[in-house]
N, C-alpha and C positions, 0 to 999 in steps of 0.2 A: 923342380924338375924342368930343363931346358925343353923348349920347344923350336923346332925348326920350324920357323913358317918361311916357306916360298911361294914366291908369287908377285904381285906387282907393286909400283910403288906409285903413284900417279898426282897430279894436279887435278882438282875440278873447278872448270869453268861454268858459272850456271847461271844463267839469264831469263829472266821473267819478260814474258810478251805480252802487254796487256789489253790483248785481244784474242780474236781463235785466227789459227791458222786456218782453217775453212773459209774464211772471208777473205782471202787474199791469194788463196791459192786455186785458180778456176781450172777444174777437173779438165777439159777440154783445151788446155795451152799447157798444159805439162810437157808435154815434147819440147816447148819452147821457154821452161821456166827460168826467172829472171826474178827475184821476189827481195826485198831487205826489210828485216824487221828491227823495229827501233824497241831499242830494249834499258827503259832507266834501272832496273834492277837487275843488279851484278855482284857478285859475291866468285871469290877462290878459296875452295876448299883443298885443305890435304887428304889426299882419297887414296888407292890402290887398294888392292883383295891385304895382301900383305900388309900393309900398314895399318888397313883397317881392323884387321883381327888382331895386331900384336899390340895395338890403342888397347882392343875390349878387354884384351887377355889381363894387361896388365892392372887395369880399371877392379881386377878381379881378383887382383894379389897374385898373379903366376909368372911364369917366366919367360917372353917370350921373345926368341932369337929370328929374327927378319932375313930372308935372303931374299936380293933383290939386286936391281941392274938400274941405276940410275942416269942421269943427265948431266950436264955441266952447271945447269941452271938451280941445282938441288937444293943449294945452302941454307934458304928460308924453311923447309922442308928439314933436314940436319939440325934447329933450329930449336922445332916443335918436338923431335925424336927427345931431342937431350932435355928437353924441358920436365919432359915426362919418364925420364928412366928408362929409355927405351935402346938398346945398345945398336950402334949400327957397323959396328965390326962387321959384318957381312953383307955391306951394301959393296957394291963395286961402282966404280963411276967409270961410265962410259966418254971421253971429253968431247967425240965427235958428234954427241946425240944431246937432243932434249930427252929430260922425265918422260916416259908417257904421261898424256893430258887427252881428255876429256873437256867437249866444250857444246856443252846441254841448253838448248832454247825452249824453255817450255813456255806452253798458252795456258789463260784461261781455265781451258778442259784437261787441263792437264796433260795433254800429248806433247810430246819430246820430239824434237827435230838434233841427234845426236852425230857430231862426230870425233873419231877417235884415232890421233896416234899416237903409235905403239911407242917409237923414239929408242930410248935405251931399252925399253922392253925385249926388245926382239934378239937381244943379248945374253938374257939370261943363261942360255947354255955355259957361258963364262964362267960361272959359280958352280961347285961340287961341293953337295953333301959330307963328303968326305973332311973339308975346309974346317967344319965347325965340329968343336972336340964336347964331350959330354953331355951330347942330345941326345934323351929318352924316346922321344916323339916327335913326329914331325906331322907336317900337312903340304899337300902340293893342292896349289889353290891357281886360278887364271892366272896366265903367264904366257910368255912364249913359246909357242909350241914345241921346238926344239926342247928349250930348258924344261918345261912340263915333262917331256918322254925322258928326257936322261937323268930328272932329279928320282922320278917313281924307280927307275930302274935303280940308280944309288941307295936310295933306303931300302929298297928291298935287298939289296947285294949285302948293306950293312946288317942286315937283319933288324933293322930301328922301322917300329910300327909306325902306319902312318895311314892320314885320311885322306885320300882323295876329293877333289870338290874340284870337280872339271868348270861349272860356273859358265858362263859367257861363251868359253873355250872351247865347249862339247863340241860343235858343230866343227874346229878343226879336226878332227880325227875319224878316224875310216872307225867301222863297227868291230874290226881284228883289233887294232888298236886298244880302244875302249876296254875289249874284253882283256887285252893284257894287261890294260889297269889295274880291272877289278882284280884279278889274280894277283898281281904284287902287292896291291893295297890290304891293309888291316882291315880300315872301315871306308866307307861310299858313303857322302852325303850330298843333294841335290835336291830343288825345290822341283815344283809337281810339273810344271814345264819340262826340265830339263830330265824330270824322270822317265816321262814318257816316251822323251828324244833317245834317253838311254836306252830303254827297251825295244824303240824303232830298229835301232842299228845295231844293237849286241843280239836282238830276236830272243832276249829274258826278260823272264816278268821278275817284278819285284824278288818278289819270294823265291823265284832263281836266282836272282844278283846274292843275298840275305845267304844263301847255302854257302857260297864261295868266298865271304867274308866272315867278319864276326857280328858286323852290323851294318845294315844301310838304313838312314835316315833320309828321310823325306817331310821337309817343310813346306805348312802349305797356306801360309800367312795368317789370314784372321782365323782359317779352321783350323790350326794348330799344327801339329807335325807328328811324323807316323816312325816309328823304329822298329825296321825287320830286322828278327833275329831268326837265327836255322831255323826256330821252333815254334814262334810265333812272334807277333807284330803286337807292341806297346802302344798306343794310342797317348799322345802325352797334348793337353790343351793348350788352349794361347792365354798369355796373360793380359788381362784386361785393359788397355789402353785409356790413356785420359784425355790425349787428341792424336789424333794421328797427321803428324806434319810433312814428312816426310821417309819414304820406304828405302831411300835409296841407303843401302848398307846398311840393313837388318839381315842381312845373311849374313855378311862378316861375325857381325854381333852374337849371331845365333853360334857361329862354327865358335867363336871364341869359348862363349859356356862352353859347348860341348869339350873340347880341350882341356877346358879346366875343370870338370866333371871326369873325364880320364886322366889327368895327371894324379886325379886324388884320387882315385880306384872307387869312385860315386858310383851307384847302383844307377841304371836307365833311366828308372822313372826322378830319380833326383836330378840327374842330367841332365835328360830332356827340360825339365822344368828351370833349371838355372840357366838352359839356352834362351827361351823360351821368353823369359824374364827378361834377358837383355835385348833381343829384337823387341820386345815391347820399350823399354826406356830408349833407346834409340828413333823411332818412329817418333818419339815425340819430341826431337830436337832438330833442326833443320843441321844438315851436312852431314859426314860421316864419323867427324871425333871432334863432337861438340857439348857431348852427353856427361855429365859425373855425378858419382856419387861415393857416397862411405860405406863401411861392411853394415852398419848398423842398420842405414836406408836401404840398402838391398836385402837384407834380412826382415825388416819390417814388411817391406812390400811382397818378398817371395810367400810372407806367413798369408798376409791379406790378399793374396791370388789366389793360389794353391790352399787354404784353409787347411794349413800343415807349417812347422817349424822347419826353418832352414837346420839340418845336424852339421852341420860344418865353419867354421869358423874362415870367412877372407881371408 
């Protein structure tokens, strides 16, 4: 079953400072700050919400269709898609724009000094749902705001279910907004940040969102992640990590499971758990599609998590 994933496609730039920014940054000259940090550790990832889920999707055996708005500078990116079966028939290249990119300085203590442009991102309204023929399912994932409102309104037009996962992006949108999401959307999914932002500005609680869908999911890292349904909330745990290296796009990873648990008509608590599974192997590999494995190690590990057999075959 084809999956529509939209959303972004992105570079990560990410730099190791091997010291704390607190020591260089004096509380009392901010108004006048002037700072350069020297940074030997450097690495480019291939990142975006979109790329990153349609990596895990397929890591998982499913099928999944990318819509996205890219750069001129894409090629090496184009590169790693094909490498891995990943079709990009639905990328568009933008030639007057860079990829959006990401360019992360972290210290030490692990705090991020992050900045982000959007580039071809801001584009994506260019792409219609409608473009791509024989998807069962889709997901509108961070994107540009534009493309975000007019892709939800397309799948709902087409009548093709789909997950919402506003991400990063929430904050673009008025609380009227949001709530016409939820309304066109299938499912809602959001970690516990962004849930709470949801509920600030739609003025629903969980368990309100949960009625006007079929499901909102809420992850909420090492305690695990929560599945409202009209009826009640699924409580599904984390999988046990062997180190944790890195967080960044264990969402992606997670929405992927979840995906491939709805394409297969997976019961919740299976799902949750096949998500669940994969933000844990990802955390354990530095970048966002850096992680592999086979049906057989995924199976082994989901039995030795969950102390249950996987029923489904990758």
């Amino acid at each position: 079953m084809a999956v529509l994933i939209c959303g972004s496609m992105a570079f990560d730039t990410i730099m190791v400072f091997h010291d704390r920014f607190g020591n260089h940054i004096l509380p009392d000259k901010v108004h006048i700050l002037n700072v350069s940090f020297h940074v030997p550790d450097l690495r480019r990832e291939f990142g975006g919400c979109a790329g990153n889920i349609a990596y895990n999707l397929k890591l998982l055996g499913g099928d999944p269709l990318p819509m996205a708005t890219v750069g001129h500078d894409f090629a090496p990116y184009h590169e790693w898609l094909d490498r891995h079966g990943i079709p990009r028939t639905h990328l568009r290249t933008i030639e007057s724009a860079y990829t959006a990119q990401a360019f992360i300085t972290t210290d030490l203590d692990d705090n991020q000094i992050t900045a982000f442009h959007p580039g071809a991102m801001d584009f994506a309204h260019h792409n219609h749902v409608s473009e791509a023929e024989g998807v069962e399912i889709g997901i509108v994932s961070p994107d540009g705001r534009e493309g975000m409102l007019q892709h939800a309104r397309e799948f709902h037009e087409a009548g093709i279910p789909f997950v919402f996962d506003p991400g990063q992006g929430l904050p673009l949108f008025t609380g009227e907004e949001l709530l016409a999401f939820i309304e066109q959307a299938t499912w809602v999914c959001v970690n516990d940040y962004e849930a709470e932002l949801l509920s600030r500005r739609t003025g629903c609680s969980p368990h309100e969102i949960a009625e006007r869908v079929e499901a909102l999911i809420v992850t909420r890292g090492a305690r695990g992640s929560e599945i409202y349904l009209p009826d009640r909330r699924i409580d599904i745990p984390a999988a046990p990590v062997r180190e944790a290296l890195d967080p960044t796009g264990c969402g992606d990873a997670y929405r992927a499971g979840l995906l491939y648990g709805l394409t297969r008509g997976l019961d919740w608590e299976v799902t949750g758990r096949i998500a669940a599974l994969m933000g844990a192997i990802k955390i354990e590999h530095h970048g966002t599609q850096n992680h592999r494995f086979d049906a057989e190690t995924f199976a082994r590990r989901y039995a030795q998590s969950f102390g249950s057999e996987l029923q489904v075959a990758l």
